[in-house]
C-alpha positions as semicolon CSV with decimal commas, in nm:
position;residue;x (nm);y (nm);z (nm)
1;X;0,000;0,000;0,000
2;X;0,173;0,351;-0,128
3;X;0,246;0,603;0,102
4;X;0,033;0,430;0,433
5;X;0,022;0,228;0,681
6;X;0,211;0,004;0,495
7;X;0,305;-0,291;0,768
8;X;0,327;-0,703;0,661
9;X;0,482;-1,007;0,741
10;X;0,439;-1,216;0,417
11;X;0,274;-1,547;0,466
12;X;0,408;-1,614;0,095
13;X;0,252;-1,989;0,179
14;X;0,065;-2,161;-0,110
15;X;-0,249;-2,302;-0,116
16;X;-0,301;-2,691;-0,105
17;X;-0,512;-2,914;-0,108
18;X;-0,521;-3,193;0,169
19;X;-0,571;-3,533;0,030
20;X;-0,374;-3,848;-0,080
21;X;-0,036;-3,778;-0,246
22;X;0,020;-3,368;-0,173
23;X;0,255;-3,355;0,109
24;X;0,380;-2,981;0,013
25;X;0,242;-2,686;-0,092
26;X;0,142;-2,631;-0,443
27;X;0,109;-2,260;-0,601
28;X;-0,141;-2,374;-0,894
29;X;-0,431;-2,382;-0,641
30;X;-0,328;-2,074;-0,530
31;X;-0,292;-1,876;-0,868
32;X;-0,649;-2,035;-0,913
33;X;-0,810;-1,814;-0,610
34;X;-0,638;-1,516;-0,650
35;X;-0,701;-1,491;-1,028
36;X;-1,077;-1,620;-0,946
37;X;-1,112;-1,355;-0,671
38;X;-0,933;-1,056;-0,765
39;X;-0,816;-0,812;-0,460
40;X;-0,907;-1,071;-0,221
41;X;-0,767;-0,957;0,128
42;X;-0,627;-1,344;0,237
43;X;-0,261;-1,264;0,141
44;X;-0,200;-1,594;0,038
45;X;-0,287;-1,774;0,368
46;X;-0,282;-2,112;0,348
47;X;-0,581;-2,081;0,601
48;X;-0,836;-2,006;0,316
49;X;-0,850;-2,420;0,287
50;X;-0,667;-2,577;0,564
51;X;-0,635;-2,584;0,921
52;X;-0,289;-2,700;0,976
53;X;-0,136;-2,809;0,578
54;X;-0,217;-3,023;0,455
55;X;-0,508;-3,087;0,644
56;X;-0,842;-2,925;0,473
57;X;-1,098;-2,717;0,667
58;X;-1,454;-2,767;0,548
59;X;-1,393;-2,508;0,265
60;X;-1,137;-2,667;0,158
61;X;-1,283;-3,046;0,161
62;X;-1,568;-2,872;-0,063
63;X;-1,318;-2,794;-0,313
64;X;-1,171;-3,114;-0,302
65;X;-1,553;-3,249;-0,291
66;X;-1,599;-3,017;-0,636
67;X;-1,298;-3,211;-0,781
68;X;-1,043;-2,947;-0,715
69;X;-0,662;-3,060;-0,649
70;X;-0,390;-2,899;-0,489
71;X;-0,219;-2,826;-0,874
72;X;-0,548;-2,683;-1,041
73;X;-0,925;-2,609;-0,937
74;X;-1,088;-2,460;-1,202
75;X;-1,357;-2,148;-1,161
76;X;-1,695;-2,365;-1,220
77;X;-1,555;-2,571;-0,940
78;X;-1,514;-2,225;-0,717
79;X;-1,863;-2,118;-0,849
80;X;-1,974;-2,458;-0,690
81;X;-1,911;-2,455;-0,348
82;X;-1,983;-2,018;-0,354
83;X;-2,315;-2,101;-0,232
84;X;-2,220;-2,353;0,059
85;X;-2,204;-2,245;0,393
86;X;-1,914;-2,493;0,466
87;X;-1,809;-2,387;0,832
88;X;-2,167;-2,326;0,943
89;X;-2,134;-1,985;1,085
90;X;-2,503;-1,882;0,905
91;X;-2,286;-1,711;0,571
92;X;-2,188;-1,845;0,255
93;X;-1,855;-1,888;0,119
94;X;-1,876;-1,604;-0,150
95;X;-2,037;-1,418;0,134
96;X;-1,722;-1,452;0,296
97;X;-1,438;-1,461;0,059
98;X;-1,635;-1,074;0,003
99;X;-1,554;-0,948;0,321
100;X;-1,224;-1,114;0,369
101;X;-1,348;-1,368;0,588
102;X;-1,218;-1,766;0,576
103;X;-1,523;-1,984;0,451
104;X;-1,357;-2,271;0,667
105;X;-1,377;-2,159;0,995
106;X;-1,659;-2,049;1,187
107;X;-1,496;-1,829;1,422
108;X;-1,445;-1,603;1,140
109;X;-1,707;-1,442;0,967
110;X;-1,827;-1,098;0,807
111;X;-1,879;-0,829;1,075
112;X;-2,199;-0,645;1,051
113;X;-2,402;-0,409;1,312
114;X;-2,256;-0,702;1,593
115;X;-1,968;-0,612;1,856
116;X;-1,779;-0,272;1,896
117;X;-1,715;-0,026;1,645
118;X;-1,430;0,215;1,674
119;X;-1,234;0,514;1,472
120;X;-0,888;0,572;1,458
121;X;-0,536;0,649;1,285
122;X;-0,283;0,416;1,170
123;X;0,079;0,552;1,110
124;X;0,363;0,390;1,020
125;X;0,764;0,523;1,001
126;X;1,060;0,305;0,914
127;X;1,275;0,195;0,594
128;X;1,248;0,043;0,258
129;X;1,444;-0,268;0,221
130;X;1,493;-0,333;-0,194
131;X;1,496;-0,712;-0,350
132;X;1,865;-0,735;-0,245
133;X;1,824;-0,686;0,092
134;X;1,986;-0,325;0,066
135;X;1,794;0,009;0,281
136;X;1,737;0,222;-0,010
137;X;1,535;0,461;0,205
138;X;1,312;0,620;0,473
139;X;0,929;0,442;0,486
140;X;0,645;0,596;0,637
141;X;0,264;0,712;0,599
142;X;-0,136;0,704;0,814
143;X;-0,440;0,652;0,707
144;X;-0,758;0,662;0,887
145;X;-0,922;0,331;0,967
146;X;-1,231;0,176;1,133
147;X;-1,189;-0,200;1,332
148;X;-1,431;-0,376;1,495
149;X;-1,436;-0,603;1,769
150;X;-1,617;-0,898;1,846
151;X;-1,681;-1,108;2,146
152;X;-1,642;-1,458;1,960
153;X;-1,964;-1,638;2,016
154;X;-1,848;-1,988;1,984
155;X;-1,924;-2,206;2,218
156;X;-1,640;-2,255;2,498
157;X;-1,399;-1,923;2,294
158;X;-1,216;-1,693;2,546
159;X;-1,111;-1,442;2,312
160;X;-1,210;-1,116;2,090
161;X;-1,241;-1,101;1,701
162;X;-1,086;-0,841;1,557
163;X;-1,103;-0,673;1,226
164;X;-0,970;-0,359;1,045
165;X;-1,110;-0,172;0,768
166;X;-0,863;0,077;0,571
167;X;-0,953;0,309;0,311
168;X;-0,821;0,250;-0,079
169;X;-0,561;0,564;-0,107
170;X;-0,608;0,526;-0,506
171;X;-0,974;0,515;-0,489
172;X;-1,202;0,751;-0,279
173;X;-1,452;0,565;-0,086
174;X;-1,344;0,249;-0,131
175;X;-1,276;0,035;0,140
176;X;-1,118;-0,292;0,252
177;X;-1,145;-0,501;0,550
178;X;-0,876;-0,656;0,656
179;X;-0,808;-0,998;0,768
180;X;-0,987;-1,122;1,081
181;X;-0,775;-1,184;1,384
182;X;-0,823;-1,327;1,690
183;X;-0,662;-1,166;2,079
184;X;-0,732;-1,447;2,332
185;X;-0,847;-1,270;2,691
186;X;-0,544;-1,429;2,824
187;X;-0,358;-1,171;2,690
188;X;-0,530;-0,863;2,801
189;X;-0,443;-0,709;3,130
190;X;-0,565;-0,470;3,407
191;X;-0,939;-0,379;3,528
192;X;-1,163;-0,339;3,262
193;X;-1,333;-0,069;3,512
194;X;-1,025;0,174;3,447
195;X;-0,755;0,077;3,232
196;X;-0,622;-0,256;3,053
197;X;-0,312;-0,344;2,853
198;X;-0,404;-0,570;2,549
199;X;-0,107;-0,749;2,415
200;X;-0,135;-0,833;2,035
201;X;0,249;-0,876;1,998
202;X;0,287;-1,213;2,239
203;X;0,036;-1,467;2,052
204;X;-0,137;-1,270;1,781
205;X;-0,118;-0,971;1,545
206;X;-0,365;-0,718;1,382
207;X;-0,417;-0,742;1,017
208;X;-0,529;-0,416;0,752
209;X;-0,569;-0,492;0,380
210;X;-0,331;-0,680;0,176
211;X;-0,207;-0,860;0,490
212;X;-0,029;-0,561;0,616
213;X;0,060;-0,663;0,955
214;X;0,055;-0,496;1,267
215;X;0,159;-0,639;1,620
216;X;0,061;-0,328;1,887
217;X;0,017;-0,349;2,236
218;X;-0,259;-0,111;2,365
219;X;-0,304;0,079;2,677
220;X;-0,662;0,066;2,714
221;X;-0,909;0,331;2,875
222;X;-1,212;0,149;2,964
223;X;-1,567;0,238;3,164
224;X;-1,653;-0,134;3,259
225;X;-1,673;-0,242;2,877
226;X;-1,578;-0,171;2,522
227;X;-1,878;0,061;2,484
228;X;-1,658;0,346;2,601
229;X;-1,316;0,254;2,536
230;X;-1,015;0,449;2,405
231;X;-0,690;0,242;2,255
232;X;-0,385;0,417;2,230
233;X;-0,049;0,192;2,132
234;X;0,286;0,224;2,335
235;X;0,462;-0,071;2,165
236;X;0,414;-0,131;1,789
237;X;0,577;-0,302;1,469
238;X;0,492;-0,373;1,130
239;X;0,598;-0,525;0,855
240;X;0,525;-0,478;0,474
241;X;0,581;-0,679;0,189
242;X;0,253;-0,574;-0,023
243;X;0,488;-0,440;-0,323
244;X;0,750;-0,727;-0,326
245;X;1,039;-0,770;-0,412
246;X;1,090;-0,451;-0,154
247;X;0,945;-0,445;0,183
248;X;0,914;-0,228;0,443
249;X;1,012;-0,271;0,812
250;X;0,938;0,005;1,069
251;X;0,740;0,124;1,395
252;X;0,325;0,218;1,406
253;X;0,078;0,377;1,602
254;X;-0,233;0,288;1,613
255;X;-0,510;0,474;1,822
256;X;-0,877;0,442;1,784
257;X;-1,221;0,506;2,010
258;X;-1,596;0,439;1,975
259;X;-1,790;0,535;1,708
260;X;-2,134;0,503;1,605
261;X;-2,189;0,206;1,373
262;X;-2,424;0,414;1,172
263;X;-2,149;0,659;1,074
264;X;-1,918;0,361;0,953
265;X;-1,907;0,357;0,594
266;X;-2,181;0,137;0,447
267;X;-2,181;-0,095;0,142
268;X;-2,042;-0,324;-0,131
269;X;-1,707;-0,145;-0,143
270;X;-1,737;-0,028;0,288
271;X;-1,654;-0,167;0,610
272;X;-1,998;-0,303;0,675
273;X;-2,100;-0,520;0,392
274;X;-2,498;-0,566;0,345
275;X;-2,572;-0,914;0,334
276;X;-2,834;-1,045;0,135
């Protein structure tokens, strides 16, 4: 992402398939999804079909189910398992391949009207590293950006759902969500009637479009819930490989507070996605 937030570690892992005879990963499977879902937010995640590779998650058995393979699966095989639900969370998998959700795993799905909206700035400052592995320069950038947060539903889950949503600096209006993440409750700190320290940078990360990644820790202000909570980071990296074969390596900030959903932008190409 030009001139932004610009933060990713690059999960440059390729899709497979999990069943008899593919014991690594495979790219063709992988060109397959990206060139049938263009701008897709998954940044090559091997999650979209498995759980651990080569091991398939529902989405992924459908595929296999459809008569995909690790090496090809062509687009009226995608087209056939668009309408599934295959993790069971109540939303299809075109639904969620949309809003940059995984179609294999219910703890991940489209955000909506549900959980905690919030407002806030993303910054980034660091240095561009070139295909050779030489600095070539000073990195840096914000944006504005909404995230919402979840309390996961699932039966048994002791942790928050987190997503991002980050506004297309080439295109007005358009915006992406990012990635769903996941901050288990073991790994926020403090009274939630004051203050608490959340701590994405031990087990988990945030994600913005592209798979830009983020891993902040947040001092918290809180009132007894997230209804009227302010984050403000005090610890903060990123990395970014969205324009390979440079990256960028640096610090971030990223502070954001409540919001009312109805002032989040709205639509096929917003943060909340209407669902038919």
């Amino acid at each position: 992402m030009k001139e932004n937030i610009s933060a990713v570690l690059v999960v440059a892992l390729a899709l497979v398939l999990g069943f008899a005879g593919i014991v690594s990963a495979n790219t063709g499977a992988l060109v397959n999804f990206n060139t049938q879902y263009p701008g897709n937010s998954f940044g090559n995640s091997c999650s979209i079909c498995h759980t651990t590779a080569p091991t398939t998650n529902p989405y992924g058995a459908a595929l296999v189910g459809a008569g995909g393979t690790g090496g090809s699966i062509l687009p009226a095989q995608f087209v056939a398992v668009e309408g599934l639900d295959s993790d069971g969370d109540t939303f299809t998998n075109l639904q969620e391949i949309n809003a940059g959700t995984f179609p294999g795993n219910p703890a991940s799905f489209p955000v909506s009207q549900v959980g905690e909206w919030f407002k806030g700035k993303v910054s980034l400052k660091g240095y561009e590293i070139n295909g050779s592995g030489a600095i070539v320069g000073k990195a840096g950038g914000s944006a504005t950006a909404y995230f919402n947060i979840v309390d996961d539903p699932t039966p048994g889950s002791n942790q928050y759902l987190v997503t991002t949503c980050i506004e297309n600096f080439d295109v007005k209006g358009e915006w992406h969500l990012g990635q769903q993440t996941a901050i288990s409750k073991d790994d926020i700190y403090g009274d939630p009637n004051t203050a608490t320290i959340w701590d994405f940078a031990s087990d988990s990360e945030m994600n913005f479009y592209q798979n830009i990644r983020t891993y902040p820790m947040f001092y918290v202000k809180m009132n007894g819930s997230l209804t009227q909570a302010k984050f403000k980071s005090f610890a903060c990296q990123v990395w970014d490989d969205s324009e390979l074969p440079a990256f960028q390596l640096g610090s971030c900030k990223v502070n954001f507070k409540n919001i009312d959903p109805s002032k989040v932008p709205t639509g096929a190409t917003g943060c909340i996605i209407p669902l038919p």
